[in-house]
PyMOL Python script that loads the backbone (N, CA, C, O; Angstrom):
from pymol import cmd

cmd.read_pdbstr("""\
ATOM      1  N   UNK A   1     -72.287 182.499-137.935  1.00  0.00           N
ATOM      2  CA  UNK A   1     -71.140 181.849-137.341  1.00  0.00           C
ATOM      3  C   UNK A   1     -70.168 181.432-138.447  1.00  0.00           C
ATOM      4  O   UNK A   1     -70.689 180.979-139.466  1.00  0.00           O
ATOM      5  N   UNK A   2     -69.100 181.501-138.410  1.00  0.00           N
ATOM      6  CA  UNK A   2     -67.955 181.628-139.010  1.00  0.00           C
ATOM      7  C   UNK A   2     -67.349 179.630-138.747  1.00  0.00           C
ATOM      8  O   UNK A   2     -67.326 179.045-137.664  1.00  0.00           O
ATOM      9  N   UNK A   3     -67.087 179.244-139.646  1.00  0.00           N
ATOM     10  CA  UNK A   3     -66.518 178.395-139.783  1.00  0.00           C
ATOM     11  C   UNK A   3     -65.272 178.086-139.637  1.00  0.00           C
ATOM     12  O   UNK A   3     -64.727 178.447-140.680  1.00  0.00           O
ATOM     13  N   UNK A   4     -64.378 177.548-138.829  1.00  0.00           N
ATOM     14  CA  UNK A   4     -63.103 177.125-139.023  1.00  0.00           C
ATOM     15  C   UNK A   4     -62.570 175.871-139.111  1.00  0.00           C
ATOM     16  O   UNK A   4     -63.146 174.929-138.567  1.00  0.00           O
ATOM     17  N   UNK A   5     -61.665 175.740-139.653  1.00  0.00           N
ATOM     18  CA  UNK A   5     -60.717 174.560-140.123  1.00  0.00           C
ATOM     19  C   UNK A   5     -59.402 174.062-138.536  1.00  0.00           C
ATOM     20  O   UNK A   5     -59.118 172.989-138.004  1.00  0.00           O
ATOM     21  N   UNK A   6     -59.013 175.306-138.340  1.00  0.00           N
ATOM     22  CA  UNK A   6     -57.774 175.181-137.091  1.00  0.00           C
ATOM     23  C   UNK A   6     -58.784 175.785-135.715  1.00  0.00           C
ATOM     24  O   UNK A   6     -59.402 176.837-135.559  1.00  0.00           O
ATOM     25  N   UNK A   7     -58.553 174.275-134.650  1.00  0.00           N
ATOM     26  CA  UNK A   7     -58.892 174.651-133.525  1.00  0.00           C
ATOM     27  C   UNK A   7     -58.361 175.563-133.033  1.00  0.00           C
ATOM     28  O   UNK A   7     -57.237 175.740-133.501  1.00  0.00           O
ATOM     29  N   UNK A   8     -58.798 176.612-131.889  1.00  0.00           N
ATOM     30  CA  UNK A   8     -57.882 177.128-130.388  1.00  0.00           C
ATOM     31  C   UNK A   8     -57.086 176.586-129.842  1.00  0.00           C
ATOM     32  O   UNK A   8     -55.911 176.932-129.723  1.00  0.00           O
ATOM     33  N   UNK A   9     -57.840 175.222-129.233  1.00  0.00           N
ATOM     34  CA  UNK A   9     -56.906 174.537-128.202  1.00  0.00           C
ATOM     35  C   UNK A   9     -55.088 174.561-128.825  1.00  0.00           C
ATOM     36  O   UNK A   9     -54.049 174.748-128.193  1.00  0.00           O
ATOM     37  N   UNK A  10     -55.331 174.274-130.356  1.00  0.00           N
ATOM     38  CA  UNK A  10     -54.004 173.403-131.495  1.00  0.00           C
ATOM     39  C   UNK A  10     -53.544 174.937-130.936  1.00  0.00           C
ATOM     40  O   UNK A  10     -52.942 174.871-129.864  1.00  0.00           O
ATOM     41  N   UNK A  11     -53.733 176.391-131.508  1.00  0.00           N
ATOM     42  CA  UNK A  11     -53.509 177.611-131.451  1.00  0.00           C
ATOM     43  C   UNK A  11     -53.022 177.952-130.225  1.00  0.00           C
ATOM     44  O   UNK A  11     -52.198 178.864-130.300  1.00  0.00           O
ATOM     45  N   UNK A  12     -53.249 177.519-129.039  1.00  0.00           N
ATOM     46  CA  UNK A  12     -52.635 177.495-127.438  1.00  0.00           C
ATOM     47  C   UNK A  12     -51.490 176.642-127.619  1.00  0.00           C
ATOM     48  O   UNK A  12     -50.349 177.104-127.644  1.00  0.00           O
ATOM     49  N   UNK A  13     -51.768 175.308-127.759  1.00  0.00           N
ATOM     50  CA  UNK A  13     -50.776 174.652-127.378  1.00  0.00           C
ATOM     51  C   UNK A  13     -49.508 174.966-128.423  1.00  0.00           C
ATOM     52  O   UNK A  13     -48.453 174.500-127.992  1.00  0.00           O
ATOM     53  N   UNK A  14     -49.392 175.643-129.680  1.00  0.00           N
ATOM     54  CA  UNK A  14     -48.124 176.454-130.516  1.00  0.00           C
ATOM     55  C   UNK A  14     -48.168 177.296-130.117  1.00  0.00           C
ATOM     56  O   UNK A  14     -47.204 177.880-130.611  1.00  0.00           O
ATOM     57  N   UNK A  15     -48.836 178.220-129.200  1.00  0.00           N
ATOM     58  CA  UNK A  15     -48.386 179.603-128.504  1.00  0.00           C
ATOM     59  C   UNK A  15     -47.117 178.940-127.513  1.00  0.00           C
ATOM     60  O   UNK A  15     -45.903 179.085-127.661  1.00  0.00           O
ATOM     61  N   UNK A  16     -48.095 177.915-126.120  1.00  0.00           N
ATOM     62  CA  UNK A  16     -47.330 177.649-125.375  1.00  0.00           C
ATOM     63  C   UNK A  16     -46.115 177.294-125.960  1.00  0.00           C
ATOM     64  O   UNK A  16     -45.206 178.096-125.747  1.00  0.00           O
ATOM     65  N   UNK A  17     -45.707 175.837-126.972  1.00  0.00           N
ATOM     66  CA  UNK A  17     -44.648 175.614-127.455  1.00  0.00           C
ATOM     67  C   UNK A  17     -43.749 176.632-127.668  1.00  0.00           C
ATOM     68  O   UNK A  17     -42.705 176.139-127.239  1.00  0.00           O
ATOM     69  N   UNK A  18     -43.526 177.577-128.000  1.00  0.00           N
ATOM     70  CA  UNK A  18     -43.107 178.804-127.958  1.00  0.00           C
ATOM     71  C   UNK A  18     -42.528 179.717-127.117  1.00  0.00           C
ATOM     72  O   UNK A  18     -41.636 180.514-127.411  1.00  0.00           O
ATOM     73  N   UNK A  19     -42.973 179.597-126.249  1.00  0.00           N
ATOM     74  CA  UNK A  19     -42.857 179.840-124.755  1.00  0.00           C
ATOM     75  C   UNK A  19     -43.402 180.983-124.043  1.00  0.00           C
ATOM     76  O   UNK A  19     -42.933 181.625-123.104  1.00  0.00           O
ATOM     77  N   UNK A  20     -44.739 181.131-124.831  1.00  0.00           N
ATOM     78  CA  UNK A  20     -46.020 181.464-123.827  1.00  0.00           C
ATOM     79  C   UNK A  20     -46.456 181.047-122.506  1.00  0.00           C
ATOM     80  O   UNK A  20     -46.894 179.896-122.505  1.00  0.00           O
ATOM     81  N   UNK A  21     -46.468 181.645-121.359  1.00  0.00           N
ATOM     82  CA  UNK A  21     -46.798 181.163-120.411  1.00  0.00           C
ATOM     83  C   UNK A  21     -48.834 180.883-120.153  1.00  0.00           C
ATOM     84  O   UNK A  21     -49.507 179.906-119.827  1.00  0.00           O
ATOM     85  N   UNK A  22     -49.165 182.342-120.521  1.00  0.00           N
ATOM     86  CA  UNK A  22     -50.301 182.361-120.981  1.00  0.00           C
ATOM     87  C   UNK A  22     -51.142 183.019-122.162  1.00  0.00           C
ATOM     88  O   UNK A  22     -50.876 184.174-122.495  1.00  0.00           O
ATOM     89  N   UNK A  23     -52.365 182.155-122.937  1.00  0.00           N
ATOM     90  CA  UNK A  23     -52.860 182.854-124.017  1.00  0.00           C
ATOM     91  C   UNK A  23     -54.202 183.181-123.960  1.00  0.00           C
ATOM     92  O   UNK A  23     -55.122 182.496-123.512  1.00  0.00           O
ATOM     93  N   UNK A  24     -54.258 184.851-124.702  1.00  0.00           N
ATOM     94  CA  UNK A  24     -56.274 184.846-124.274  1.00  0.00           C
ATOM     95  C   UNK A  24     -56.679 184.299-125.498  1.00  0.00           C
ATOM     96  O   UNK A  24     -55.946 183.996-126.439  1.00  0.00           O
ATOM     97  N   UNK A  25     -57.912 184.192-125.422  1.00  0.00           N
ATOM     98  CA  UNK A  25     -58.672 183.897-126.106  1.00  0.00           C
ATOM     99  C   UNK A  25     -58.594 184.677-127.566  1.00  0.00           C
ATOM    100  O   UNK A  25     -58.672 184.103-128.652  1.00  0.00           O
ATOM    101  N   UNK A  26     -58.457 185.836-127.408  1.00  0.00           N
ATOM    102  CA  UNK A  26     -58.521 187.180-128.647  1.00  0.00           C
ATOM    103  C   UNK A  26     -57.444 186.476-129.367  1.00  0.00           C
ATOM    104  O   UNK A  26     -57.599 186.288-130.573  1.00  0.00           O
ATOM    105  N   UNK A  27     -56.001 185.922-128.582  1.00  0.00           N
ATOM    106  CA  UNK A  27     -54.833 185.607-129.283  1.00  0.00           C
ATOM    107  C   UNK A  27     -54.655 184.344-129.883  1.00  0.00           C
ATOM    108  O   UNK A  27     -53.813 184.111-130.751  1.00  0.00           O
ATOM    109  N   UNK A  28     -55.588 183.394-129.337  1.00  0.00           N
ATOM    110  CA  UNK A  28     -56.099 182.199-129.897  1.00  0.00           C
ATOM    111  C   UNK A  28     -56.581 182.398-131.508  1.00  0.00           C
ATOM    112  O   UNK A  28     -56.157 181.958-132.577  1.00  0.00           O
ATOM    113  N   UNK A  29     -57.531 183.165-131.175  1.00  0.00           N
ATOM    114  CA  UNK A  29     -57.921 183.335-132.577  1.00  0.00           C
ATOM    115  C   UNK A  29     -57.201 184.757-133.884  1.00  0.00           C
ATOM    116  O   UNK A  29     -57.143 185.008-135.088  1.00  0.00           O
ATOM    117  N   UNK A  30     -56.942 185.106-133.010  1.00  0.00           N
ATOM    118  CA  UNK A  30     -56.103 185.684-134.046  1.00  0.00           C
ATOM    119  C   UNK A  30     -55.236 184.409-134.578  1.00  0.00           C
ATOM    120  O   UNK A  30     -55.715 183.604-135.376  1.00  0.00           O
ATOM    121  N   UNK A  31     -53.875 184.301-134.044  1.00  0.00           N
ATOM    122  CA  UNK A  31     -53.403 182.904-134.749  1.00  0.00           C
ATOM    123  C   UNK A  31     -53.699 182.318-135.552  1.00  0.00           C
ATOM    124  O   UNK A  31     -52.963 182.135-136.522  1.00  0.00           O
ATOM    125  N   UNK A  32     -55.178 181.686-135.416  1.00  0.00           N
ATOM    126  CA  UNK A  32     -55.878 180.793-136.253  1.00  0.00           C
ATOM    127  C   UNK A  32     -56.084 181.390-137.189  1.00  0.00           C
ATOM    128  O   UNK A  32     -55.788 180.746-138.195  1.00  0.00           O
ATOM    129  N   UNK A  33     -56.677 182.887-137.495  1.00  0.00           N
ATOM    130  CA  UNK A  33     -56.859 183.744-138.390  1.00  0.00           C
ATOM    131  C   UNK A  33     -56.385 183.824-139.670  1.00  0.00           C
ATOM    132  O   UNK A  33     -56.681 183.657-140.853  1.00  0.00           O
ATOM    133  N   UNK A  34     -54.973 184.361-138.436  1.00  0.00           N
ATOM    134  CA  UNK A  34     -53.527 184.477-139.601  1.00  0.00           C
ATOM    135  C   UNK A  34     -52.500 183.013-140.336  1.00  0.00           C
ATOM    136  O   UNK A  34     -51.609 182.968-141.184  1.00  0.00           O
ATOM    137  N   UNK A  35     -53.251 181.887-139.421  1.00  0.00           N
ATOM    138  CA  UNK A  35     -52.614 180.482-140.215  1.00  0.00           C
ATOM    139  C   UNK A  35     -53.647 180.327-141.289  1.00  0.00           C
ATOM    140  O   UNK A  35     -53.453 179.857-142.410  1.00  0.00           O
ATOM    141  N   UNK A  36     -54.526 180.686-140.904  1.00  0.00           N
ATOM    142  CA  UNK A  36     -55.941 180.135-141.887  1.00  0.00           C
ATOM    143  C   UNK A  36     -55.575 180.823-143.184  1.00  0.00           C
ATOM    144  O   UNK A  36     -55.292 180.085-144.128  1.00  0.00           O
ATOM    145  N   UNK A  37     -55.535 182.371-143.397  1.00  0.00           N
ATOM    146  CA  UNK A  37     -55.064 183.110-144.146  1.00  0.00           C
ATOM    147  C   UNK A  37     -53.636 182.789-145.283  1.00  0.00           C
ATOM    148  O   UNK A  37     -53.455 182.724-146.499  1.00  0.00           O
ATOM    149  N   UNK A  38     -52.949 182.673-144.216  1.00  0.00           N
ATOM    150  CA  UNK A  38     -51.406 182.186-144.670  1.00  0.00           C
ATOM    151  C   UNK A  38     -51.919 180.368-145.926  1.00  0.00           C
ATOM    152  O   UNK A  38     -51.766 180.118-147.122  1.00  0.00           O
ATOM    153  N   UNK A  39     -52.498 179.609-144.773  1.00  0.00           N
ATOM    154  CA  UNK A  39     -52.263 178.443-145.333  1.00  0.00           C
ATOM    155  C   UNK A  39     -53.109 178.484-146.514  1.00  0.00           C
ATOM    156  O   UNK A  39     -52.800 177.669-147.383  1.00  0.00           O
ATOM    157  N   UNK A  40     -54.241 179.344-146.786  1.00  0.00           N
ATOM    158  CA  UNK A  40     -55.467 179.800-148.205  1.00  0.00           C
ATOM    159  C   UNK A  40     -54.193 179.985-149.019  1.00  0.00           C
ATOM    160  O   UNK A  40     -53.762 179.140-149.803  1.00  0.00           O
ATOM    161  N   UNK A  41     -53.517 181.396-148.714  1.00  0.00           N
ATOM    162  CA  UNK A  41     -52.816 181.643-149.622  1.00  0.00           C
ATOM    163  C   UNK A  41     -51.514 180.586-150.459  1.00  0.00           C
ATOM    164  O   UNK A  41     -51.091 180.559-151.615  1.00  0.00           O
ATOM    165  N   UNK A  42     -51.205 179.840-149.276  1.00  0.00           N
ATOM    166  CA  UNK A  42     -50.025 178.642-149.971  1.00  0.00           C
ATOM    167  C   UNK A  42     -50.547 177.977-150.707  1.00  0.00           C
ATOM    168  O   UNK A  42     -50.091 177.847-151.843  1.00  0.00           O
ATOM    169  N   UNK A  43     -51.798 177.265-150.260  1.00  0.00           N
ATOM    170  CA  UNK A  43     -52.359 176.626-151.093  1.00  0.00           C
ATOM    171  C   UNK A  43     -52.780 177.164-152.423  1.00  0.00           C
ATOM    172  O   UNK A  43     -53.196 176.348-153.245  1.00  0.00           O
ATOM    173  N   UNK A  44     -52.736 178.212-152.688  1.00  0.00           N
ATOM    174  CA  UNK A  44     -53.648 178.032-153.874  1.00  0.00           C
ATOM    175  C   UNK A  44     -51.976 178.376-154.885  1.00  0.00           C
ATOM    176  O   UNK A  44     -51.810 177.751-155.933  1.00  0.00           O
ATOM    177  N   UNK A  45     -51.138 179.162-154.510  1.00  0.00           N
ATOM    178  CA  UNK A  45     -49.671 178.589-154.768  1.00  0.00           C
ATOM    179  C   UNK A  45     -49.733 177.185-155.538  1.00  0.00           C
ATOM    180  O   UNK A  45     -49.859 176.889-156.726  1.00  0.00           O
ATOM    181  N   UNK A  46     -49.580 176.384-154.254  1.00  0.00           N
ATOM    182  CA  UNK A  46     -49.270 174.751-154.464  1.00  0.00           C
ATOM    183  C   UNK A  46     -50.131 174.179-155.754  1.00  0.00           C
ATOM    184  O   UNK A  46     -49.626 173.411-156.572  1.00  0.00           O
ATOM    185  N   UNK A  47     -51.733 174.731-155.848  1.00  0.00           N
ATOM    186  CA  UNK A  47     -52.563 174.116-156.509  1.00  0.00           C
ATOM    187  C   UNK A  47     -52.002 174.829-158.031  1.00  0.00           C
ATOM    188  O   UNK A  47     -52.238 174.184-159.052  1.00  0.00           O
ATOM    189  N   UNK A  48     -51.504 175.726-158.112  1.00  0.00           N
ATOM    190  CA  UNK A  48     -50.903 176.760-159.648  1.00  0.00           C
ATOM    191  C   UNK A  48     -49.708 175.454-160.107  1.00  0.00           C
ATOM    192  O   UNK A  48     -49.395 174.945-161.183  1.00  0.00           O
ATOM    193  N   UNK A  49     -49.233 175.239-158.562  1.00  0.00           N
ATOM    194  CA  UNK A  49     -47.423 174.372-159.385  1.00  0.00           C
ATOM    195  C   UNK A  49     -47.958 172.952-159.804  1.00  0.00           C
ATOM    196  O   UNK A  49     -47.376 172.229-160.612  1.00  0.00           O
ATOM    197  N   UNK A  50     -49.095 172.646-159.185  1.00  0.00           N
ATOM    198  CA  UNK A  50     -49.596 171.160-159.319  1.00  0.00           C
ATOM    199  C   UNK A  50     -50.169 171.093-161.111  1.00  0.00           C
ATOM    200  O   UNK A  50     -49.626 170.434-161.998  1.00  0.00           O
ATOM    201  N   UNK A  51     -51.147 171.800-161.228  1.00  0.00           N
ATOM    202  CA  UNK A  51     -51.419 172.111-162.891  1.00  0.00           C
ATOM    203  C   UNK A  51     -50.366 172.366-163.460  1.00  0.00           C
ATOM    204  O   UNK A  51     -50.067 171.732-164.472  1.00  0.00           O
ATOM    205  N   UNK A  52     -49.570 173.317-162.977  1.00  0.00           N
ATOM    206  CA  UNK A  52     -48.206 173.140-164.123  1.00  0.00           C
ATOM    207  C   UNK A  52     -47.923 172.373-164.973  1.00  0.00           C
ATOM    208  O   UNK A  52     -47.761 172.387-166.193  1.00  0.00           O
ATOM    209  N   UNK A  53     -47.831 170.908-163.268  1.00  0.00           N
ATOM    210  CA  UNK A  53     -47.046 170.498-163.840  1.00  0.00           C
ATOM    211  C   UNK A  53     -48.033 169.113-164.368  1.00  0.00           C
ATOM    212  O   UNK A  53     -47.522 168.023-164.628  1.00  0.00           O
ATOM    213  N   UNK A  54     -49.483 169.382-164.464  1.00  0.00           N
ATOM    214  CA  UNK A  54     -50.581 168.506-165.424  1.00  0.00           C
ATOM    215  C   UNK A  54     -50.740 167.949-164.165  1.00  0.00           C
ATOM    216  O   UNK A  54     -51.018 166.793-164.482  1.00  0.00           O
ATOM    217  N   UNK A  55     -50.757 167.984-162.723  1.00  0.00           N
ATOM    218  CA  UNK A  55     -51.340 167.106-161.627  1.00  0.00           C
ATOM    219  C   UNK A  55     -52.340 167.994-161.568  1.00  0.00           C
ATOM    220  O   UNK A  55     -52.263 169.154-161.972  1.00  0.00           O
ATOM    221  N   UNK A  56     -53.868 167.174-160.770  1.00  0.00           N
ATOM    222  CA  UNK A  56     -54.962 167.616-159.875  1.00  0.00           C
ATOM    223  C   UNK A  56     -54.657 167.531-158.177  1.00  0.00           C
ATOM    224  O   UNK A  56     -55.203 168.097-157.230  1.00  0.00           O
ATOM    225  N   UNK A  57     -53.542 166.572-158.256  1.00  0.00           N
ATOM    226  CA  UNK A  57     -53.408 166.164-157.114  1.00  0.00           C
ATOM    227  C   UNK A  57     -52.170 167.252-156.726  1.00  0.00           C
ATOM    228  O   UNK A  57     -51.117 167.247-157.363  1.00  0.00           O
ATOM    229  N   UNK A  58     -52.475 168.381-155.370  1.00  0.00           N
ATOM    230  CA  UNK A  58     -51.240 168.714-154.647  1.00  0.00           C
ATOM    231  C   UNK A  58     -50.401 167.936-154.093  1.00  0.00           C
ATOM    232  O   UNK A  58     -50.889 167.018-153.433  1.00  0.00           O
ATOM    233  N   UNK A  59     -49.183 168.019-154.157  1.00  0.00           N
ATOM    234  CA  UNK A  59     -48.236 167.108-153.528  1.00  0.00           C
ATOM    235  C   UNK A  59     -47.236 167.616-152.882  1.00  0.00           C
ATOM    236  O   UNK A  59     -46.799 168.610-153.462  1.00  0.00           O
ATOM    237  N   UNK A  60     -46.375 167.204-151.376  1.00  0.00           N
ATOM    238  CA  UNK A  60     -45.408 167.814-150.527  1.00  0.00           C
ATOM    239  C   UNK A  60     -44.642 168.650-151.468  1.00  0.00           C
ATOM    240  O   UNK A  60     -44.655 169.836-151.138  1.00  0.00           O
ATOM    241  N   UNK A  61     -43.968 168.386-152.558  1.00  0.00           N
ATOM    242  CA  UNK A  61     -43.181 169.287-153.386  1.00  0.00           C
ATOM    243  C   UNK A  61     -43.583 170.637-154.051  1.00  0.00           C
ATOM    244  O   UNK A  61     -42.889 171.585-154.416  1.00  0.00           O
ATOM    245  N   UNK A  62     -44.980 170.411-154.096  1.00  0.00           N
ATOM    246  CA  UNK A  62     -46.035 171.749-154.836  1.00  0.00           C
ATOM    247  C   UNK A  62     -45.772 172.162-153.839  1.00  0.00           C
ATOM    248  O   UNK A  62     -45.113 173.177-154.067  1.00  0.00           O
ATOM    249  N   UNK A  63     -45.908 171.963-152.374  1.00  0.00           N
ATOM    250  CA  UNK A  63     -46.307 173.223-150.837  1.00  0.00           C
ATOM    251  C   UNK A  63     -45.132 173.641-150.712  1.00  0.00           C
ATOM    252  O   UNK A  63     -44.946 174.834-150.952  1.00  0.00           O
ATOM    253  N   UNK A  64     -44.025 172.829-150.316  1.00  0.00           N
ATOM    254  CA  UNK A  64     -42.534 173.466-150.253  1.00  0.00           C
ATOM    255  C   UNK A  64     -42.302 174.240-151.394  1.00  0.00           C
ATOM    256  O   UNK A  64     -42.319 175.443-151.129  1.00  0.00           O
ATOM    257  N   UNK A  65     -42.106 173.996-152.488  1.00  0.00           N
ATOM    258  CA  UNK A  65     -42.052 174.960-153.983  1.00  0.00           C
ATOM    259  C   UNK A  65     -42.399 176.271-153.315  1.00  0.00           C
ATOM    260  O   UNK A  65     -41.664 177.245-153.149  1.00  0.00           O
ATOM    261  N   UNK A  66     -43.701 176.100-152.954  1.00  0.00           N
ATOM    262  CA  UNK A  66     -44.572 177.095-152.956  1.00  0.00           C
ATOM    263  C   UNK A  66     -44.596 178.353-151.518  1.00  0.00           C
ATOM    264  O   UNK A  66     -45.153 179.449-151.443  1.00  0.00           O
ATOM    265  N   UNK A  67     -43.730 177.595-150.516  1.00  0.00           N
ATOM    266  CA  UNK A  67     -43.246 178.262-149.490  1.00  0.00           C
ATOM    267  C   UNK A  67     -41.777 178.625-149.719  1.00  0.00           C
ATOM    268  O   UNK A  67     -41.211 179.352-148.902  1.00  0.00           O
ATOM    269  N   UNK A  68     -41.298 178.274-150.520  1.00  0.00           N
ATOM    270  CA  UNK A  68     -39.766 178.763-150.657  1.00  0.00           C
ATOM    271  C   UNK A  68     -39.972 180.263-151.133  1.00  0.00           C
ATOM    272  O   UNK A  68     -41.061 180.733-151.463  1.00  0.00           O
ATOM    273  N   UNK A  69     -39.086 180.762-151.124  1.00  0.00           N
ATOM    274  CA  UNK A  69     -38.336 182.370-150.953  1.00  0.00           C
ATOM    275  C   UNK A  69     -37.784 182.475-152.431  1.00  0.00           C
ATOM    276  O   UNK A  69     -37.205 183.503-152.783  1.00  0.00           O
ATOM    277  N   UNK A  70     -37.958 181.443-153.270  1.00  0.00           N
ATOM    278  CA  UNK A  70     -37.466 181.442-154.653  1.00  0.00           C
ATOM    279  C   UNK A  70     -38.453 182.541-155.625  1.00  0.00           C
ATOM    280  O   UNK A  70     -38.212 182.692-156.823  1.00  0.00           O
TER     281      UNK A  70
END
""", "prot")
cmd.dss("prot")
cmd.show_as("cartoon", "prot")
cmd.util.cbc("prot")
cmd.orient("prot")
């Protein structure tokens, strides 16, 4: 069994927000998949700008840095 961090339910209710009327299950987790994926990869981004700059600690400015298009 596979471990996750991001519920379904959270994964439905940002489908619905969206304006899903309905979501299966397969699409639930995909979602989660691809946030889980996405958010591994930012993070370890954020954790590169944080040493940079001599922090251990990530901070809002390391994640944005690190999601910008720069």
């Amino acid at each position: 069994m596979t471990y996750h961090d991001l519920p379904l339910a959270a994964m439905e209710r940002v489908m619905k927000r969206a304006g899903a009327d309905r979501v299966s299950e397969d699409a639930k987790a995909a979602l989660r998949d691809a946030l889980e994926e996405a958010g591994k990869g930012l993070s370890k981004k954020a954790l590169t700008l944080a040493l940079h700059a001599g922090r251990k600690t990530i901070k809002a400015e390391d994640v944005k840095l690190a999601n910008s298009k720069h």
